[in-house]
C-alpha positions in Angstrom: -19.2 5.0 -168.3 -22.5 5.3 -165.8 -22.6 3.5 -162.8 -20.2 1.0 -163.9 -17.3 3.0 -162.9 -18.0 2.9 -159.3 -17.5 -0.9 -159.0 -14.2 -2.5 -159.0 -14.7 -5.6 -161.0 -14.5 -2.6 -164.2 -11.2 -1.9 -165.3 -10.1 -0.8 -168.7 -8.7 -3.9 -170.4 -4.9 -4.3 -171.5 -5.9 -6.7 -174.0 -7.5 -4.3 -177.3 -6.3 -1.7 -180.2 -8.8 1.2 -180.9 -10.3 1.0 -184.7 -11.6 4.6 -185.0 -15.1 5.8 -184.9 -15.3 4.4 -181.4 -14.8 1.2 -182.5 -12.5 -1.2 -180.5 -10.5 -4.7 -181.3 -10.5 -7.1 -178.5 -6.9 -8.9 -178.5 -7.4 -11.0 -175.9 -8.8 -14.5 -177.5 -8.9 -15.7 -181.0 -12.5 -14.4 -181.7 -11.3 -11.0 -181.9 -14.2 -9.2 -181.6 -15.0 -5.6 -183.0 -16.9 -3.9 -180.5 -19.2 -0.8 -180.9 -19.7 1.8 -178.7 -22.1 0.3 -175.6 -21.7 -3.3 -177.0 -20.6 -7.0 -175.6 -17.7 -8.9 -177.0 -18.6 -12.5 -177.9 -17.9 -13.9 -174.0 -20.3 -11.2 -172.7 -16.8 -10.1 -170.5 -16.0 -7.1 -172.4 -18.3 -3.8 -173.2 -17.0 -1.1 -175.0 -17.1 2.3 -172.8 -16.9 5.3 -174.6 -14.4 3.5 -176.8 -12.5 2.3 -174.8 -12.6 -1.4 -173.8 -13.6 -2.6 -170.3 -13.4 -6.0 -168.8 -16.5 -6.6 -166.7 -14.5 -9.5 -164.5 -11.2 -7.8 -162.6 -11.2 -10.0 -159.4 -14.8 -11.0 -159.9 -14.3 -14.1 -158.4 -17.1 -17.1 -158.9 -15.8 -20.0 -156.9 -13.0 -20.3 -155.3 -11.7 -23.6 -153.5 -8.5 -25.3 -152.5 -8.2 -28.4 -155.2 -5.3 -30.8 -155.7 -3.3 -30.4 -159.2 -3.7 -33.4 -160.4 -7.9 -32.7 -160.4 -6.7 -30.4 -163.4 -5.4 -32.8 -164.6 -1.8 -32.3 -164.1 0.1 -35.4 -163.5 3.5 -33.9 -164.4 3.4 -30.6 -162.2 4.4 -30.3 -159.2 2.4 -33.8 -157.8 0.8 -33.9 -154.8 0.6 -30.2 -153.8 -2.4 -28.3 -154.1 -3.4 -25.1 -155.7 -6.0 -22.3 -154.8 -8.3 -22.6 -157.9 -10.7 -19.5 -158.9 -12.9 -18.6 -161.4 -14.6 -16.1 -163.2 -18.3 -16.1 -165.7 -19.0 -16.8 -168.8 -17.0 -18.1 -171.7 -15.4 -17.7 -175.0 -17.0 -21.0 -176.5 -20.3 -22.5 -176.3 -19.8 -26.3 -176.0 -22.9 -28.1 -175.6 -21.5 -30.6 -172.7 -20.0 -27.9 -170.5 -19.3 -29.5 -166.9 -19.1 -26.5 -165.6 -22.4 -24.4 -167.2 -23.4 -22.9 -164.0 -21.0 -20.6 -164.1 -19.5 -20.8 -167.6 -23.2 -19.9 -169.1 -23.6 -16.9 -166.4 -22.9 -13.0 -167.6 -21.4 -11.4 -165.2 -23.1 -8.8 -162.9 -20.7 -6.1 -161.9 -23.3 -4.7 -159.0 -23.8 -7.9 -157.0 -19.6 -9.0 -157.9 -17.9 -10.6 -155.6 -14.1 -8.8 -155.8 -11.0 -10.2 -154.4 -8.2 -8.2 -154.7 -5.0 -10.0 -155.9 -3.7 -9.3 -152.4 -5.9 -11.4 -150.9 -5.8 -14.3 -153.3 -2.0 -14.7 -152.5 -2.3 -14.3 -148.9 -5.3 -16.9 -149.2 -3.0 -19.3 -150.8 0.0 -18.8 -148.5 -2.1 -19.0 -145.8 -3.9 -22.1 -146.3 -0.6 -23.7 -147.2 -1.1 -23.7 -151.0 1.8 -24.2 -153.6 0.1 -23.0 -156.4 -2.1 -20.8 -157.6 -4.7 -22.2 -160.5 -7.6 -20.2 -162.6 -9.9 -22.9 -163.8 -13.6 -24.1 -163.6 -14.4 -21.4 -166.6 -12.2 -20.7 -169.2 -9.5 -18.3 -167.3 -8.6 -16.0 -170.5 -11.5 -14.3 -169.3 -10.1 -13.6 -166.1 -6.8 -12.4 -167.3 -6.3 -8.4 -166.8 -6.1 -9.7 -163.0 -4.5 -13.1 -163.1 -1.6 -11.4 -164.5 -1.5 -9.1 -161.3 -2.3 -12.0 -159.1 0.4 -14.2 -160.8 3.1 -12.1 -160.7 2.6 -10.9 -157.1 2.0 -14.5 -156.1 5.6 -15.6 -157.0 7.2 -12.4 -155.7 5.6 -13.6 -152.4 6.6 -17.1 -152.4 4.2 -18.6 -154.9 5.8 -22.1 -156.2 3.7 -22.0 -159.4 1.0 -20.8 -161.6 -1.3 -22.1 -164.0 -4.2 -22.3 -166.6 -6.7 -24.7 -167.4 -7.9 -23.8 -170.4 -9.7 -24.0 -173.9 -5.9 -22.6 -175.1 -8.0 -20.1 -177.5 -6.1 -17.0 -175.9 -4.0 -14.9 -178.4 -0.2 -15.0 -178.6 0.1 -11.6 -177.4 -2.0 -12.7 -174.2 -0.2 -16.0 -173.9 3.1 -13.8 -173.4 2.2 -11.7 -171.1 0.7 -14.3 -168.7 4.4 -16.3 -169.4 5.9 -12.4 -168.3 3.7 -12.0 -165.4 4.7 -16.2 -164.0 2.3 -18.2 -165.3 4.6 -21.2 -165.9 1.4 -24.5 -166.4 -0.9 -24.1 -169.1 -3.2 -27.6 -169.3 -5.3 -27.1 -172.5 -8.5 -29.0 -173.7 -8.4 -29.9 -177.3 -12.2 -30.3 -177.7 -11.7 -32.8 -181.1 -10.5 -32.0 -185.1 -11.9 -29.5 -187.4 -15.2 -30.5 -187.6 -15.9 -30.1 -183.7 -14.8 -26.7 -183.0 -17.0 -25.5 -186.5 -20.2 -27.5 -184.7 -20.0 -27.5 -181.4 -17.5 -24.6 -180.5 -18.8 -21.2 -181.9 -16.7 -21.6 -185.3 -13.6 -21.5 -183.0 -10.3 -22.3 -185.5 -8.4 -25.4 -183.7 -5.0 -24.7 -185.3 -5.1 -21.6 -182.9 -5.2 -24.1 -179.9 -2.4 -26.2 -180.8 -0.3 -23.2 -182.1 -0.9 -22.0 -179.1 0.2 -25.3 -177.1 3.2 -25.4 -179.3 4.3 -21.6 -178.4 4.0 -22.4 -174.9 6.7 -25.5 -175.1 8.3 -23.2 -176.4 8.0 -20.3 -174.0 9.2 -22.9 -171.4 5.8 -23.3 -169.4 4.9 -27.1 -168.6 1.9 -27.9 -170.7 -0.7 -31.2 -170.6 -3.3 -31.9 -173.6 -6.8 -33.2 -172.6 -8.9 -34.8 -175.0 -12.4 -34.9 -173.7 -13.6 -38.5 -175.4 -17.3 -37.6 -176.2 -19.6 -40.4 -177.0 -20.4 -39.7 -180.6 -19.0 -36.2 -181.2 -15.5 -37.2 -181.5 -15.0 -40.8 -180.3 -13.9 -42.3 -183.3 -10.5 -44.1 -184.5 -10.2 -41.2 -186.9 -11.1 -38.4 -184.6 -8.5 -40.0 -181.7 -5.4 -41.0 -185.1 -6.0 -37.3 -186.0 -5.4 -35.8 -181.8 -2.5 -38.4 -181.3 -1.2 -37.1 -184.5 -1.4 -33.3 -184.2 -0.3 -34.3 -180.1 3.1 -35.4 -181.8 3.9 -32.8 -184.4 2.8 -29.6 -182.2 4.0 -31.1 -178.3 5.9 -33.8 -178.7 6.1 -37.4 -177.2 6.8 -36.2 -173.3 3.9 -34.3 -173.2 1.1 -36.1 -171.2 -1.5 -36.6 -173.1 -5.2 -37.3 -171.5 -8.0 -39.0 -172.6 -11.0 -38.1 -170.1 -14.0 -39.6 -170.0 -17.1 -37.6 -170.6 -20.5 -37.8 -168.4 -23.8 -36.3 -170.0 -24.2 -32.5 -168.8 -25.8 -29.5 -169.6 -27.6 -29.7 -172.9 -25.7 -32.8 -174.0 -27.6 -36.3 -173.4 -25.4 -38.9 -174.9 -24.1 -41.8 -173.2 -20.6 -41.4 -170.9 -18.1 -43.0 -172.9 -16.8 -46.0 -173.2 -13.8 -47.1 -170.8 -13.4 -49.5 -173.9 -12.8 -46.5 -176.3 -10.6 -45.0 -173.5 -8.4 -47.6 -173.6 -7.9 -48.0 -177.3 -7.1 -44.2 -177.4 -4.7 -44.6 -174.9 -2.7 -48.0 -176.7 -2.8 -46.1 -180.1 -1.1 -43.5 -178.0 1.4 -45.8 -176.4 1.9 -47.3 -180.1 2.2 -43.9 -182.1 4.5 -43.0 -179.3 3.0 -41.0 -177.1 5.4 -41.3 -173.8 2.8 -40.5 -171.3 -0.8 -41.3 -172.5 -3.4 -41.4 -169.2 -7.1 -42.2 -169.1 -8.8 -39.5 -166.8 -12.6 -39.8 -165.1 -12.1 -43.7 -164.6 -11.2 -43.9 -161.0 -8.8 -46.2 -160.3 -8.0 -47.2 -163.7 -4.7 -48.7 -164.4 -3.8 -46.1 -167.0 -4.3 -43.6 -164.3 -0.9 -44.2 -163.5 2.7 -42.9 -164.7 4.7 -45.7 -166.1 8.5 -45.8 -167.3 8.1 -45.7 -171.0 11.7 -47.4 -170.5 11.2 -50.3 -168.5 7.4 -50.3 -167.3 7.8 -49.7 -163.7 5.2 -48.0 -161.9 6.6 -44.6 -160.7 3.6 -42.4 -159.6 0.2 -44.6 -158.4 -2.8 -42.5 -158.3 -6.5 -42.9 -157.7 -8.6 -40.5 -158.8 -6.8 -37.1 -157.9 -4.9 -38.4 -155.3 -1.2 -39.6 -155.5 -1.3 -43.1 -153.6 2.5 -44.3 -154.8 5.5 -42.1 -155.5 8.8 -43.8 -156.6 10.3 -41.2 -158.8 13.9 -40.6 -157.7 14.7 -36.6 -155.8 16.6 -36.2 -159.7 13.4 -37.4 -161.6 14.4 -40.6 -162.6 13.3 -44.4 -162.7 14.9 -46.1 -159.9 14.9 -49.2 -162.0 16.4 -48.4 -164.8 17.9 -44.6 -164.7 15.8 -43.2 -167.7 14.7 -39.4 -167.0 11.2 -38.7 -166.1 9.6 -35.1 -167.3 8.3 -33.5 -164.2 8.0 -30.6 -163.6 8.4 -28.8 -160.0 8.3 -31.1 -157.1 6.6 -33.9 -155.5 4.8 -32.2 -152.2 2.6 -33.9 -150.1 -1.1 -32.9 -150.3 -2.8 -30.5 -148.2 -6.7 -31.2 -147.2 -8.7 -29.3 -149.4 -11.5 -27.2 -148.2 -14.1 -25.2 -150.2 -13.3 -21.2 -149.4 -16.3 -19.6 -151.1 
């Protein structure tokens, strides 16, 4: 192992099978890697160590901040409260538009790492008044050998919840044991159909995503889709028929369902979209029925709010990531009209958020 074994961001990995000849399987996302002796897996997280596989990232923590749940976007989960969101480097795709390249595009270093234990993360979050605890900003199956620590020690200690925002490309046998260890939110962004993932995704296979999404309803963990609307990548009527579609047969219709609106970032220079496209994704939503479509980016849209697919009565108001209006009952129903409304956890009022890294 070298020098690597004296830093504590290096831990032999849960997550792989040993091939022979010092070969190694990675098992903890979809890609699968084979890894020689001294080499990288495909998200530059993994090196293989004498055959043995290492994750470079254990607590190697790259930002770290105090953020409200429904910046995830969760609208459904536990609204209002906040969660202490962290982050790793580096990721297991390679989207052109990333919003967050500065530290998805970045190998890790284990020498100048960062490393919070798990300890600390959960006394972070319970001091700082925190309900939840969030991995996001990169894609967190990277930062899994220690979220599954973190998670399960964070709801031992009082924890309400635990989530993902993710690419959902993590393999089942990873899924389950974050579901084991408490993770009980998985928001997932389905990047587009087919086509997208082969282009602009490394060859990633989207039928892995929504399996996933579909194995996690089933697993009992609250779960959002996000549909990032790119301005000609996947902004069409066929591209958004085909999400709603697939939305329907793998989530079903009380699964929120988000259509966010994309702004031009990293190597990616077309237009953001248009709230006009937005908006029809969201009616052939509504019409397809979808129970909970939103429109996400727009701040202060009117499809930023929770409506009662029932009666229409405005039940949670919100502008941007902040909950302005709350009318759901304490036995989450409409008040008008009785019909029950799918949330998750419950409503808490928000705590200020301040950067902690």
């Amino acid at each position: 192992m070298g020098d690597l074994s004296n830093y504590p961001t290096v831990r032999e990995s849960i997550f792989y099978e040993k091939l022979g000849g010092g070969k190694v399987r990675c098992i903890l996302c979809e890609r699968r890697c084979e890894i020689s002796e001294g080499q990288l897996g495909f998200c530059k997280t993994r090196r293989n160590l004498d055959g043995k596989l290492y994750t470079l990232v254990y607590g190697d923590i790259s930002a770290l901040e105090s953020r409200p749940i429904e910046i995830k976007p969760f609208f459904h989960y536990w609204p209002g409260s906040t969660a202490l969101t962290f982050s790793t480097w580096s990721c297991n795709f390679n989207c052109v538009w990333c919003q967050n390249f500065h530290l998805s595009k970045a190998s890790p270093e284990p020498k100048s790492a960062v490393y919070y234990s798990p300890e600390k993360i959960v006394k972070l979050a319970l001091d700082g008044g925190d309900a939840g605890l969030c991995a996001s900003f990169q894609e967190p199956t990277l930062l899994t050998d220690w979220a599954v620590e973190a998670f399960s020690l964070g709801k031992r200690m009082g924890i309400k919840y635990c989530c993902y925002v993710s690419n959902g490309y993590m393999t089942w046998e990873a899924l389950r044991v974050l579901r084991m260890a408490g993770m009980d939110g998985l928001k997932i962004d389905v990047k587009g159909d087919r086509e997208v993932y082969l282009r602009y995704c490394g060859g990633a296979d989207v039928e892995k995503v929504w399996r996933n999404a579909r194995e996690a309803k089933q697993m009992g963990l609250h779960v959002e889709i996000v549909n990032l609307v790119v301005s000609g990548v996947n902004d069409s009527e066929n591209a958004l028929r085909w999400i709603i579609e697939k939305h329907l047969e793998n989530v079903g219709a009380e699964t929120p369902l988000h259509f966010t609106r994309y702004y031009p970032a990293y190597k990616f220079h077309n237009p953001p979209t248009k709230i006009e496209t937005l908006e029809k994704a969201y009616e052939m939503a509504r019409k397809a029925g979808v129970l909970y479509p939103y429109i996400g980016n727009v701040a202060g849209h009117q499809y930023e709010n929770t409506y009662c697919p029932k009666c229409g009565m405005t039940l949670i108001k919100r502008y941007g990531c902040y909950v302005v209006g709350y009318a759901v009952t304490d036995d989450k129903r409409c008040p008008k009209c009785g019909t029950e409304i799918p949330i998750t956890g419950e409503y808490l009022r928000r705590h200020a958020f301040k950067p902690r890294l």
